[in-house]
KEPA-368915 format. One record per residue (C-alpha): y, z, x. Coordinates in nm, 2 decimals, padded with zeros to 4 digits. Each point is the difference from the previous one (the first is absolute). Example, Ala and Ser with C-alpha at 12.3 -4.5 7.8 and 13.67 -1.06 7.14 Angstrom:
<rs>
-00.45, 00.78, 01.23
00.34, -00.07, 00.14
</rs>
This chain:
<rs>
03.09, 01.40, -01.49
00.14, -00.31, -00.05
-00.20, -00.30, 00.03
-00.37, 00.18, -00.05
-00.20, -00.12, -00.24
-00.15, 00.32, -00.20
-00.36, -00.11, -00.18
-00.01, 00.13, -00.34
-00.30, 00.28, -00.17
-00.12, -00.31, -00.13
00.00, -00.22, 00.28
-00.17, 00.24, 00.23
-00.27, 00.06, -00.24
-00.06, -00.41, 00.00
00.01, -00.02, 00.36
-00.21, 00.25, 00.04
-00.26, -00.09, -00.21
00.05, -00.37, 00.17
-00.07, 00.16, 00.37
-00.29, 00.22, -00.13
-00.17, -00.33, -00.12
00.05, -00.18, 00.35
-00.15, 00.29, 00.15
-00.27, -00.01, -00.24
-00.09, -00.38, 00.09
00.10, -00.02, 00.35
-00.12, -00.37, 00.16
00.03, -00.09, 00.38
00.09, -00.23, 00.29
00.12, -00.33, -00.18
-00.23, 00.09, -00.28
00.25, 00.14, -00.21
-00.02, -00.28, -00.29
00.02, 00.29, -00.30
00.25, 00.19, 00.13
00.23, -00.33, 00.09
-00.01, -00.10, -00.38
00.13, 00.36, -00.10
00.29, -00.04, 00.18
00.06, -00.33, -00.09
-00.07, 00.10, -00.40
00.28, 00.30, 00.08
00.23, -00.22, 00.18
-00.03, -00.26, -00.27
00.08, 00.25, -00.26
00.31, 00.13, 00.17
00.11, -00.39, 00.01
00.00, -00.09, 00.37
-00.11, -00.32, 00.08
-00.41, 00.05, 00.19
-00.14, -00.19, 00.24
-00.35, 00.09, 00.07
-00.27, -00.10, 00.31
00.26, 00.00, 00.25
-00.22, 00.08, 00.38
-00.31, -00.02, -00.27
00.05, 00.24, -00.27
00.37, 00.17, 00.08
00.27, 00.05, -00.28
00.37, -00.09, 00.03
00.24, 00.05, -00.33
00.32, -00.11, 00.03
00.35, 00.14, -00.14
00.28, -00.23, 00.00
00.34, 00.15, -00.12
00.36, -00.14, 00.03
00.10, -00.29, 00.23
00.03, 00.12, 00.34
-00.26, -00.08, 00.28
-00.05, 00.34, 00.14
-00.44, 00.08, -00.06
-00.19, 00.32, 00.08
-00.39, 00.00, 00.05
-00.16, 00.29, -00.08
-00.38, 00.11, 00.06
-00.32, 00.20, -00.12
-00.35, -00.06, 00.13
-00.31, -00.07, -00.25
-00.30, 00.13, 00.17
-00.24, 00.27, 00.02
-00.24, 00.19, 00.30
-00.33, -00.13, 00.00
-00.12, 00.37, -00.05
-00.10, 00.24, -00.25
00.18, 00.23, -00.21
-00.10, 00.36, 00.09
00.13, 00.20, -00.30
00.00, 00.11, -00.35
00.34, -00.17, -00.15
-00.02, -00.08, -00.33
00.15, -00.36, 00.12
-00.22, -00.02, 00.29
-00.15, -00.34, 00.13
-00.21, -00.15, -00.22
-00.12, -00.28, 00.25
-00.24, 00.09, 00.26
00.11, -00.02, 00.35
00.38, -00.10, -00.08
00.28, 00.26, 00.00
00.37, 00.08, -00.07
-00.03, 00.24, 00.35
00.36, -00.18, 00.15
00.17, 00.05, -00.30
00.07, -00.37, -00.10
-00.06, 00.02, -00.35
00.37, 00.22, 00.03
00.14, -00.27, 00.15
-00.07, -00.26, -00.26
00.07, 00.30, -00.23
00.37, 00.08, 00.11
00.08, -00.42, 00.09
-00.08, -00.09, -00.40
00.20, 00.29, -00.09
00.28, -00.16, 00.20
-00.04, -00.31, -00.15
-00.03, 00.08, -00.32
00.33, 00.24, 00.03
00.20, -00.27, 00.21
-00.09, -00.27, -00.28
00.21, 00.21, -00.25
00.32, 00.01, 00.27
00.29, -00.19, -00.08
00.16, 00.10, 00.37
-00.21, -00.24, 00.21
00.13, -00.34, 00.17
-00.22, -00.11, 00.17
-00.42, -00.05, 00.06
-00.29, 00.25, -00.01
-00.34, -00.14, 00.16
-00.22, 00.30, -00.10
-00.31, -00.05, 00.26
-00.34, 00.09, -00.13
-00.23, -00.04, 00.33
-00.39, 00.00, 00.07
-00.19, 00.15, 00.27
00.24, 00.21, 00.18
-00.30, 00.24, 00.10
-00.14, -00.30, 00.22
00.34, -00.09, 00.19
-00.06, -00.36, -00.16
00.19, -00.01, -00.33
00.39, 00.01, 00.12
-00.13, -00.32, 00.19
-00.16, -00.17, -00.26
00.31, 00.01, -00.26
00.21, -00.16, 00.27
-00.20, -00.24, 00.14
-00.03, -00.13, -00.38
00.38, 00.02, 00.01
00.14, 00.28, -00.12
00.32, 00.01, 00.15
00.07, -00.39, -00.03
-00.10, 00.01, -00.39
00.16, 00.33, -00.10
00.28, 00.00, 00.24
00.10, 00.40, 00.10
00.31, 00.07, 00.23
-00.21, 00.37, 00.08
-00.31, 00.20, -00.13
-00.13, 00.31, 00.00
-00.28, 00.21, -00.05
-00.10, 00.36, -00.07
-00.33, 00.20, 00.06
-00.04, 00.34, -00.17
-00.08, 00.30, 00.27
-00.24, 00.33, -00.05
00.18, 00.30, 00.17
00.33, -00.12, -00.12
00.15, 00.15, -00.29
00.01, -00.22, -00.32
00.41, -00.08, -00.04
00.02, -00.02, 00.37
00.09, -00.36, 00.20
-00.04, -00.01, 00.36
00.03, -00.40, 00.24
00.18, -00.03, 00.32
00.18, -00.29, 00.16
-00.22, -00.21, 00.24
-00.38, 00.04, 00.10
-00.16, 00.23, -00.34
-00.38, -00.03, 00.02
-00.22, -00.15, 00.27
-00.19, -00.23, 00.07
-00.38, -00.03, 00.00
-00.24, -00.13, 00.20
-00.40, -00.05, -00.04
-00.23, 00.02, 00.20
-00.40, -00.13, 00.05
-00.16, 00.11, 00.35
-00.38, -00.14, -00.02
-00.24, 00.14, 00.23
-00.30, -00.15, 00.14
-00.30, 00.13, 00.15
-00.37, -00.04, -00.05
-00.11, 00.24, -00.24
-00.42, 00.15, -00.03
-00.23, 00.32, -00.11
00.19, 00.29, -00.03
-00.31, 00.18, 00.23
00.07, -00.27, 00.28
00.38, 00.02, 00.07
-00.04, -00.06, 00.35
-00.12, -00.35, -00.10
00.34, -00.08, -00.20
00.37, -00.06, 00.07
00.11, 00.24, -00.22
00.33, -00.12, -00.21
00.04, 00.26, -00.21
00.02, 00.29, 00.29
00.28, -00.27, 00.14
00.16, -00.01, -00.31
00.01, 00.39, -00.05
00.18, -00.01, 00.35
00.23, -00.22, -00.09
00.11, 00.14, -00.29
00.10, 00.30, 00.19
00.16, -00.22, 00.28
00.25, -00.16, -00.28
00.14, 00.37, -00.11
00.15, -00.02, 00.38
00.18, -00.34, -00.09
00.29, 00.19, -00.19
00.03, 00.31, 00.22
00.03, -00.18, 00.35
00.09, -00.32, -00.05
00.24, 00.01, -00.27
00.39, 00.17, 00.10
-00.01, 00.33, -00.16
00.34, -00.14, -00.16
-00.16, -00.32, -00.20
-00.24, 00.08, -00.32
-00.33, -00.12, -00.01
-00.31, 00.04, -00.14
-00.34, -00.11, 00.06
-00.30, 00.04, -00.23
-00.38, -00.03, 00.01
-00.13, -00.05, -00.38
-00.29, -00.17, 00.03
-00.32, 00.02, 00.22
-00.29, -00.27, -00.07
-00.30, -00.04, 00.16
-00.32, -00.22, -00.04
-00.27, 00.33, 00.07
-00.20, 00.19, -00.26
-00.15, 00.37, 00.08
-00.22, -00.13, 00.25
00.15, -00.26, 00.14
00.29, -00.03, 00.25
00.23, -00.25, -00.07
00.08, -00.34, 00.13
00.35, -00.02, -00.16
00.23, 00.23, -00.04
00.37, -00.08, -00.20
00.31, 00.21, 00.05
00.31, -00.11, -00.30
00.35, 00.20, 00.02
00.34, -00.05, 00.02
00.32, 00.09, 00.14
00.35, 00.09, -00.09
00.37, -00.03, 00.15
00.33, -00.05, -00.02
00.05, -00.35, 00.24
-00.19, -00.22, 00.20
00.00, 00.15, 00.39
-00.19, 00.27, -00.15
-00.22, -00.22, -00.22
-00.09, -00.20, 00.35
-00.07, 00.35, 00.19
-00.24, 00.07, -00.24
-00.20, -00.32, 00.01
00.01, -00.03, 00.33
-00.15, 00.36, 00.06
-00.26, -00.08, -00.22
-00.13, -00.28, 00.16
00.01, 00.13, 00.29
-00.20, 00.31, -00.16
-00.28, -00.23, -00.23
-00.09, -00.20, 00.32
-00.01, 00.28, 00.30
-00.19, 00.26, -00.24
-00.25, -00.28, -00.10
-00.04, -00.15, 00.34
-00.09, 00.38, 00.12
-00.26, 00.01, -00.20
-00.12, -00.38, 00.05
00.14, -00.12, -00.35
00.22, -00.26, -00.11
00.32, 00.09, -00.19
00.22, -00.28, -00.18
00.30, 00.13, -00.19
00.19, -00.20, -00.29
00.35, 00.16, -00.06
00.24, -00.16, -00.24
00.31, 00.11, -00.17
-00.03, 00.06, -00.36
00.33, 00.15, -00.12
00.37, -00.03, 00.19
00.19, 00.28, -00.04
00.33, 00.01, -00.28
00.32, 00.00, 00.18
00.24, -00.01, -00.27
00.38, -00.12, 00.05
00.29, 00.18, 00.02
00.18, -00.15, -00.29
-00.31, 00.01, -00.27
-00.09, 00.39, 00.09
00.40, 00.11, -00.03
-00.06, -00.22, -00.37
-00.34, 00.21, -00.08
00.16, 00.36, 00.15
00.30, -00.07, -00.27
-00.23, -00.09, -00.29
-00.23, 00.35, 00.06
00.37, 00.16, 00.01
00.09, -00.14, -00.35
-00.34, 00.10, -00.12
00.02, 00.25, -00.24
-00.17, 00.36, 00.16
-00.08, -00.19, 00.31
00.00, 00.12, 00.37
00.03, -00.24, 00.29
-00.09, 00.02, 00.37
00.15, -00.32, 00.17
-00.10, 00.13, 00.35
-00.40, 00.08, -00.07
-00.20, 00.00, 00.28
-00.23, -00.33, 00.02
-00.32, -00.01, -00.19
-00.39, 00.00, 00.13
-00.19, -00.27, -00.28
00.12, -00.37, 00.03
00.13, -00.27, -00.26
-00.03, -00.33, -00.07
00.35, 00.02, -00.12
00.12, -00.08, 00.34
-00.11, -00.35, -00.04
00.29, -00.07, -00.23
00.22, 00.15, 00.25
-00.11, -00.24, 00.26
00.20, -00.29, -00.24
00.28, 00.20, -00.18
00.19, 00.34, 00.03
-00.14, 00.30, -00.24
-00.12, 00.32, 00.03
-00.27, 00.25, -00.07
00.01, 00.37, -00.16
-00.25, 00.25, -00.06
00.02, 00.21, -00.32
-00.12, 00.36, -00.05
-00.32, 00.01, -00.16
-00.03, 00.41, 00.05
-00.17, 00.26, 00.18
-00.26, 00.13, -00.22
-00.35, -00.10, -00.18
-00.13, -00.38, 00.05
00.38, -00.06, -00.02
00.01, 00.14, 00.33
-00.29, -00.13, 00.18
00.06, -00.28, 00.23
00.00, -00.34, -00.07
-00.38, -00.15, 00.03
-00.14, 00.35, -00.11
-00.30, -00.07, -00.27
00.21, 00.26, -00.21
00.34, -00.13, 00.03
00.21, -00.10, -00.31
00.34, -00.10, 00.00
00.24, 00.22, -00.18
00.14, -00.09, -00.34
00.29, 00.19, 00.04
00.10, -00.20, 00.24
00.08, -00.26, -00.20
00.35, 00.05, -00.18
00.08, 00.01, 00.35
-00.14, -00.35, 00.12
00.09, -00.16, -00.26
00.39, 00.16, 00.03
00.03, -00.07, 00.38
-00.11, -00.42, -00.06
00.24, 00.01, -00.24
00.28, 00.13, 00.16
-00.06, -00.20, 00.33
00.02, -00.32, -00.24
00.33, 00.12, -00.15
00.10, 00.05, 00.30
-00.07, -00.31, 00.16
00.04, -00.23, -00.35
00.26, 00.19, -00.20
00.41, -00.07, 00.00
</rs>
C-alpha cells in the first residue's frame, strides 16, 4: 500500500541480528549506559544529529527535512526486567538477573529501523525526535527525560509510542481513542506486633496470622467495593516477615498493587484498604500503617493522534487494524508525555505461540522478530503521514 515502508531480505537480517544482541546484553532501570551508545552509534551512522544523557542516560536523534515547522516525536523504551531468563535460546540473556521479558529490545529494534529507513526519504518536511527512553519498567524514566527538557529542547507538536503484545497476532495493530491502559498503584501495609518462641504463641502478638487475614480481607476490595462496571485489580505479591522456623514474628510486610481505568475507583480502593489494614490488625491487637502511592497514570490518547496512528497501520503493507480495542490491563509510562502534548499509544502483535506468546514479564518471553518489518513500516508511515506533502 501506499505509503508503507517494506524492510528489505537484507535489512531484516541486520535488524535482527541488532535485536538478538540487545537481548543478549539487556541492562536495567537508568543503568542502561551500553545499550544508549548502540543507539547512538546506529543513529550516528544513519546521519541524525544524537543527543545523549537526556533524564540521565536517554537518546534523542533528530531528523530535520525541508523548511516547514510541523515535528513528530516518536518513542521506544531502553530497559530490561530485573529477572532471569528461563530458557534455552541461542540469544538468550547473557547477564544474570537482567532480561528482555517486555519486549523492549523490539522496540529499539523497529524505532532504528525507522530511522534508518526515514533518513533515506526525500518526502519529509518537517522534524523527527526519535525518543530513546530509560527506565520505563520503574514508572520513572518518561519523567526524567522531561524534567531534563525534552519537550522544550527537541520541540514535538505530538508523540507516540508502541508496546508489542503476546496473544496478538504478529501483523496485527490494535489502540483506541481515550483511556488505553491503567493506572497502577503500590502498595506497603506494615504490620506490627510483638513477635516470640514458636512453642509460646500465647505470649506473642502474632503479625504474621494478621497478615494472612488480611491478605484474604483485600481479595474482597474488588468484588464489593468496586462497581461491577469499572476494572480493577488488586494484587498481593509479596509477603515479608521478621520470624525464622521457630520464631513468630514481630513484623510482617505486605507489597502489591492495583490497577484501573480513573481515579474514583483508584480512591475506592485505597480507602477500602485502610480501612481493612487497620480493623484486621486492631482485631488482633497489631498496628497496621499502609503507604499507597501512584506509580503509573493511565495512557489516554487523543482523538486526533490515534485517527493519525489508525491510518499509518492502514497504509502498512499486510497490516490489520483495530481502532476500537478494548482497553489494556499493564500500565505505561508513556502517559507522562500525554500529560504535556497530544500522541497516542498502539500495541503490535507479537503472536500466540512459543515464548512469543507468553506474556509480557514471563522468564521465557522473547519478542518476535517477525514483528519487525511491521514496526518499523507502521513508524514510517505515521511520519509520512504526519511530515510528507
Amino acid at each position: 500500500m501506499a505509503g508503507a515502508h517494506i524492510v528489505s531480505p537484507d535489512d531484516l537480517t541486520a535488524l535482527t541480528a541488532l535485536r538478538r544482541l540487545l537481548h543478549q546484553h539487556p541492562e536495567t532501570r537508568f543503568d542502561v549506559a551500553a545499550t544508549a551508545d548502540r543507539v547512538a552509534e546506529e543513529l550516528d551512522d544513519a546521519g541524525l544529529e544524537v543527543t545523549m544523557e537526556v533524564g540521565g542516560s536517554g537518546v534523542v536523534g533528530t531528523l530535520r527535512r525541508g523548511t516547514a515547522q510541523r515535528s513528530i516525536g516518536l518513542r521506544a523504551d531502553l530497559d530490561a526486567l530485573p529477572i532471569d531468563e528461563r530458557g534455552d535460546l541461542a540469544h538468550t540473556s547473557q547477564i544474570a538477573g537482567a532480561h528482555h521479558g517486555c519486549g523492549h529490545d523490539g522496540h529499539i529494534t523497529m524505532l532504528l529501523g525507522a530511522a534508518q529507513a526515514l533518513a533515506q526519504a526525500e518526502d519529509l518536511d518537517g522534524t523527527v525526535q526519535f525518543i530513546f527512553q530509560p527506565a520505563e519498567e520503574t514508572g520513572r524514566g518518561a519523567q526524567a527525560m522531561i524534567d531534563d527538557g525534552l519537550l522544550d529542547r527537541f520541540p514535538i507538536d505530538a508523540v507516540f509510542g508502541l508496546h508489542n503484545l503476546p496473544g496478538l497476532p504478529v501483523g496485527h495493530l490494535a489502540t483506541r481513542v481515550g483511556t488505553f491502559t491503567a493506572f497502577e498503584d503500590v502498595f506497603t501495609i506494615e504490620i506490627d506486633g510483638s513477635g516470640g518462641h514458636a512453642s509460646a504463641p500465647q505470649h506473642t502478638t502474632d503479625p504474621l496470622v494478621a497478615g494472612a487475614e488480611m491478605v484474604l480481607a483485600l481479595q474482597t476490595v474488588v468484588s464489593r467495593a468496586v462497581d461491577p462496571a469499572d476494572h480493577a485489580v488488586v494484587s498481593v505479591t509479596e509477603f515479608v516477615t521478621d520470624g525464622a522456623r521457630n520464631i513468630i514474628p514481630g513484623q510482617v510486610t505486605i507489597r502489591g498493587d492495583s490497577r484501573g481505568y480513573d481515579d474514583r475507583v483508584s480512591s475506592t480502593i485505597r480507602t477500602r484498604m485502610e480501612r481493612i489494614a487497620a480493623g484486621v490488625a486492631a482485631a488482633h491487637g497489631a498496628r497496621a500503617q499502609i503507604d499507597h502511592r501512584r506509580e503509573f497514570a493511565p495512557v489516554v490518547n487523543t482523538e486526533a493522534a490515534t485517527h493519525a496512528a489508525v491510518r499509518a497501520a492502514q497504509r502498512t503493507d499486510g497490516m490489520s487494524v483495530d481502532a476500537t480495542a478494548g482497553r489494556m490491563g499493564f500500565s505505561e509510562d508513556f502517559a507522562q508525555y500525554l500529560n504535556h502534548r497530544p500522541g497516542c499509544l498502539v500495541v503490535l502483535g507479537n503472536g500466540i505461540e512459543g515464548p512469543h506468546g507468553r506474556s509480557l514479564h514471563h522468564p521465557s518471553y522473547d519478542f518476535n522478530d517477525a514483528a519487525i518489518p511491521f514496526g518499523v513500516g507502521y513508524w514510517c508511515a505515521l511520519v509520512r503521514g504526519w511530515l510528507g506533502p
